[in-house]
N, C-alpha and C positions, 0 to 999 in steps of 0.2 A: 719697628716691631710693635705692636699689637699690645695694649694698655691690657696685662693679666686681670685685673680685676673687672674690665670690658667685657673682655673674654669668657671667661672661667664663672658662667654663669650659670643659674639651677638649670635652663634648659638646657644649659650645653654639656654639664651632665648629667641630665636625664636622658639627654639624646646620645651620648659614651653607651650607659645602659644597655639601649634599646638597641643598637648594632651590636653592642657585644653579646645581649642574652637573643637576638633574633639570626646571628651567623654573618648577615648579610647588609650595608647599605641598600640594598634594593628592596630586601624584605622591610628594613627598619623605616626607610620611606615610605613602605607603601601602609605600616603601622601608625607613623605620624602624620601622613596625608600630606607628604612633601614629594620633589621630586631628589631621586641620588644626589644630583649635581648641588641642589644645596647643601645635603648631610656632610657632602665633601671639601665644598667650600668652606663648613661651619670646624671641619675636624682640623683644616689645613691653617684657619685661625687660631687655633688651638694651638695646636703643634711650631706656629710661628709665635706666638705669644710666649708659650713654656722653653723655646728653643730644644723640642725635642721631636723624634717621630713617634707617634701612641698607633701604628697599624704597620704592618709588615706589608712594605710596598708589593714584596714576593709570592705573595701567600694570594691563589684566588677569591680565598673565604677573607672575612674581616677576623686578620688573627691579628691579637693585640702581641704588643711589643713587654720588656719588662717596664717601661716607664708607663705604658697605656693599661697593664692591669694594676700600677699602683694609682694611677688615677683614677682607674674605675672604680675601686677599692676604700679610697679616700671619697671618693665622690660619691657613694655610697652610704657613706656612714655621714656625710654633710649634709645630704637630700634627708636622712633621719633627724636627724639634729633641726633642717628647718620643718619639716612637720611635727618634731616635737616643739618649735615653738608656738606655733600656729594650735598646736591643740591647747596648749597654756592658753592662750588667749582667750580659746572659747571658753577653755575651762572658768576664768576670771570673768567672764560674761554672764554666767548661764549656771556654773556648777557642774555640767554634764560634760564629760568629755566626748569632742568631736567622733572619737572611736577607741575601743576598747579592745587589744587582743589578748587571745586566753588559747596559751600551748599545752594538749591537753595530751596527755600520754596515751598510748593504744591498748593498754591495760584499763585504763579505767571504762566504765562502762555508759554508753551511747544514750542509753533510756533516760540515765541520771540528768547527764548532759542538756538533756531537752529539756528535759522537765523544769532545770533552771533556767532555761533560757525562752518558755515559753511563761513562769511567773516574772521573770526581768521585763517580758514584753507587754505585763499586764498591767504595771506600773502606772499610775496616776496621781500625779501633783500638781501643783500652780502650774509651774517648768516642764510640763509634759505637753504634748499635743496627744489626739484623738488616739491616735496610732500607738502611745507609749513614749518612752522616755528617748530624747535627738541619739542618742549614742551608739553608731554602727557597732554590733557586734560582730568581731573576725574569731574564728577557729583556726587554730593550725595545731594539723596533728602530726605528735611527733611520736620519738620512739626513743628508749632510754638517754643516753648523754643529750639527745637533741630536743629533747624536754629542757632541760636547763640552758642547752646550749641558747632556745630562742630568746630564755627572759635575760640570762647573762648578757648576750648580745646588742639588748637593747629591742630586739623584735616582737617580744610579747611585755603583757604588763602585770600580767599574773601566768605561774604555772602549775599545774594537778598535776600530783603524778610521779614526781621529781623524784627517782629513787634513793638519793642521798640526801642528808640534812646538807646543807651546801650552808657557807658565811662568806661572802660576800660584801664590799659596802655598797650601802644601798638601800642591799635587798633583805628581804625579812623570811624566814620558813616555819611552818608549823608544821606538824604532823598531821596525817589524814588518816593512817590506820596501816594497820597488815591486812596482807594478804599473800594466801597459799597460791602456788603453783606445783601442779603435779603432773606427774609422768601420763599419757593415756595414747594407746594405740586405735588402730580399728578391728574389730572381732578380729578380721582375716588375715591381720601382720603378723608376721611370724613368731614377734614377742607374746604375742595374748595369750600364748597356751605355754609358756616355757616360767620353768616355775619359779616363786620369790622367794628373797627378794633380788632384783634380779642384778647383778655385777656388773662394774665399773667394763670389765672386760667384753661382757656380752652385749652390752649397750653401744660397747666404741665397733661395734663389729654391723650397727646398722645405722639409717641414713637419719639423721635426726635435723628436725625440721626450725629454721630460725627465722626471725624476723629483723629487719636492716636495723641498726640502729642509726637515727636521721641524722647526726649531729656531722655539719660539715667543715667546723674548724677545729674542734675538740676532737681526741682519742675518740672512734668508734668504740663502743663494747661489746664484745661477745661474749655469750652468757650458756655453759651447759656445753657448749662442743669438746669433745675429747681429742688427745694427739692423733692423726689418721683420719679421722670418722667422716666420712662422706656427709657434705652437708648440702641442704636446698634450702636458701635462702630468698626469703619472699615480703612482702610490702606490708605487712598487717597482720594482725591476730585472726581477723576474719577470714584469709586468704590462710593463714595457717591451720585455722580449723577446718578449712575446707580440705585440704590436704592433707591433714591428719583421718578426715572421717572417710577420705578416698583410699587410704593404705599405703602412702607415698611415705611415707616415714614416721618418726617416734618424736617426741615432742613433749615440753614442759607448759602448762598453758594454766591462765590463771581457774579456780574450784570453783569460783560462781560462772564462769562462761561457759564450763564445761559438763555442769553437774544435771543438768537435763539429756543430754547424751549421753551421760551415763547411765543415769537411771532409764534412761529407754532402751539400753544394748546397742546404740552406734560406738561407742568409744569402751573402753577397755581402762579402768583403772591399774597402774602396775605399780608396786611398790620396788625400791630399791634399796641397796645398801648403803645410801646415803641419809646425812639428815635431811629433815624436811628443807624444801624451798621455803622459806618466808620473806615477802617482802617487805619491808618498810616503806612507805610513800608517806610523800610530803607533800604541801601545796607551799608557793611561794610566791612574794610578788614585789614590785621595785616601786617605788612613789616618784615622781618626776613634779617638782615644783615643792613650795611650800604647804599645800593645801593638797589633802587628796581630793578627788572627783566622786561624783555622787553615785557612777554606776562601779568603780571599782571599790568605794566603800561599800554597796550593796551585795556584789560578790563574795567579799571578804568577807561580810555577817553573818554571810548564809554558809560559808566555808567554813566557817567556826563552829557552827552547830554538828552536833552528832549523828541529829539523823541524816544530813545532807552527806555526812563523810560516808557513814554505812551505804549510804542508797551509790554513790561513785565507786565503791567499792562490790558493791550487791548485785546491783539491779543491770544484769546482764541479758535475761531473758528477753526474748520478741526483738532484739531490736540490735542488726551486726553491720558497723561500720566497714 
C-alpha cells in the first residue's frame, strides 16, 4: 500500500478539485494539460493509499463517493490553510499581503467600491512598486448570510455588508450604518394605482421579486416573501431592478439605488402597513497571524471613517453591478 503522506499531496488534491468542480477526468485533463490515464492513475493511488473508493466506478460522470466528498471537503479547507501559510510569509517579508479578499454584499453600492479600490491602487511607499501596492485585490460578491458565510468560512478577510453584528473568535464587526429598503413597483403593475397603505393581504396576492441569498453552508434567508406569494428569484439587485422597472413583480430594494427612478416616474414608490425596512450593516473582518498586513490595515482605516460608510451606503448612482 501506498505511503498516505506520499500520496495525499497539495496536487493530489488540487487535482480531487478540478474532476470534481470540472464533472469529468477528461475535462479535468484537458484543464491541467494532462492526459485521463494519468488523472486515473493519480486517483487509484489515492484510493489505494486511503484504502478506500473516492468515484463511483458506476457512474459515467466523475460522481464522488461519500468517502471522496469528504476528502474533497477536507482537501479543500487544507489547500486554504496552505496558502494561508504562504501568504504569512509574504506578509513577514514585505508587510503586504500576497492577496486580499473582500466579500462585499449586493446592497452596498458599486461606485463606492471603486472608488476605494482605485485610491488602494494609488498607494505609494518604499514597499510599493510603479503600479501600487504587490497585493492582488479579490471581490466576491455575495448576498445576505453569504456575506458572512465567506469571511466565517475562512474565504474572505474582510466583509461590507454583514447584516447582523455577528461574534465570532477571531473576527472583529463594526457598524457601517442603516439603510432603507422600500417597497416600489413600475408605473404599469397593478399595485401603483391601488390605494395605501397597501395590506399584508394584497401584496401576498402578487409576485414579489427576490434575490438568492449566496451562502452555501449556512441557513439561506429569505427576506419579505409571504405564505403562498408567487416568487421570481434572481442573481442581484441589478437584475432585480431591472425587473422591477419591466413590471414583473413588486419588490423591496434599497432608497439610494432606487431614488433616481423614482424621481423620474420609472418606479413607483408604495407605502405599506408595515414598519419601515431598516437595515443595519456591518463590515467585518478576521486577522490571520500576529501582525495584521498593510493593505487590510488600509481598508480597515478607511472603513472606519464616516465618509467612506455613507459613500457604500449612498453612492448608488451611474454605476449597477
Amino acid at each position: 500500500m501506498a505511503d498516505r503522506r506520499n500520496v495525499l499531496t497539495p496536487e493530489a488534491l488540487a487535482m480531487m478539485d478540478t474532476i470534481a468542480r470540472t464533472g469529468s477526468f477528461a475535462a479535468a485533463a484537458r484543464e491541467l494539460g494532462k492526459v485521463p490515464s494519468a488523472l486515473t492513475y493519480s486517483v487509484r493511488q489515492l484510493e489505494d493509499a486511503l484504502d478506500v473508493l473516492l468515484f463511483d466506478r458506476r457512474s459515467r460522470n466523475a460522481q464522488l463517493t461519500a468517502a471522496g466528498e469528504e476528502l474533497l471537503r477536507e482537501g479543500r479547507r487544507l489547500l486554504q490553510q496552505i496558502d494561508a501559510v504562504a501568504n504569512r510569509v509574504r506578509r513577514v517579508a514585505s508587510g503586504w499581503e500576497t492577496q486580499l479578499t473582500i466579500a462585499v454584499d449586493n446592497a452596498i453600492a458599486p461606485r463606492a467600491m471603486f472608488d476605494l479600490m482605485e485610491a488602494f491602487y494609488a498607494l505609494r511607499d518604499d514597499t510599493t512598486s510603479p503600479a501600487g501596492p504587490p497585493t492582488r485585490i479579490k471581490l466576491r460578491n455575495e448576498v445576505l448570510s453569504g456575506t458572512w458565510e465567506a469571511l466565517q468560512s475562512g474565504q474572505a478577510d474582510i466583509a461590507i455588508g454583514v447584516a447582523v453584528e455577528v461574534t465570532s473568535p477571531g473576527i472583529q464587526c463594526e457598524p457601517l450604518g442603516e439603510m432603507e429598503f422600500i417597497l416600489t413597483v413600475a408605473p404599469h403593475h397593478a399595485l401603483a394605482e391601488m390605494p395605501e397603505p397597501l395590506s399584508v393581504e394584497t401584496l401576498a396576492a402578487h409576485r414579489i421579486i427576490t434575490v438568492a441569498d449566496t451562502a452555501r453552508e449556512l441557513q439561506p434567508v429569505t427576506i419579505g416573501v409571504l405564505p403562498g406569494q408567487d416568487v421570481l428569484t434572481l442573481p442581484s439587485m441589478a437584475a432585480k431592478l431591472e425587473a422591477q422597472l419591466r413590471g414583473l413583480g413588486c419588490g423591496f430594494l434599497p432608497e439610494p439605488l432606487v431614488r433616481r427612478h423614482v424621481e423620474a416616474g420609472r418606479l413607483v414608490r408604495k407605502q405599506t402597513d408595515q414598519p419601515p425596512r431598516i437595515g443595519k450593516l456591518h463590515y467585518a473582518w478576521r486577522q490571520v497571524g500576529p501582525v495584521m498586513g498593510k493593505a487590510q490595515s488600509w481598508w480597515l482605516e478607511r472603513l472606519s471613517g464616516a465618509t467612506t460608510r455613507r459613500a457604500l451606503l449612498e453612492q448608488h448612482e451611474g454605476l449597477i453591478l
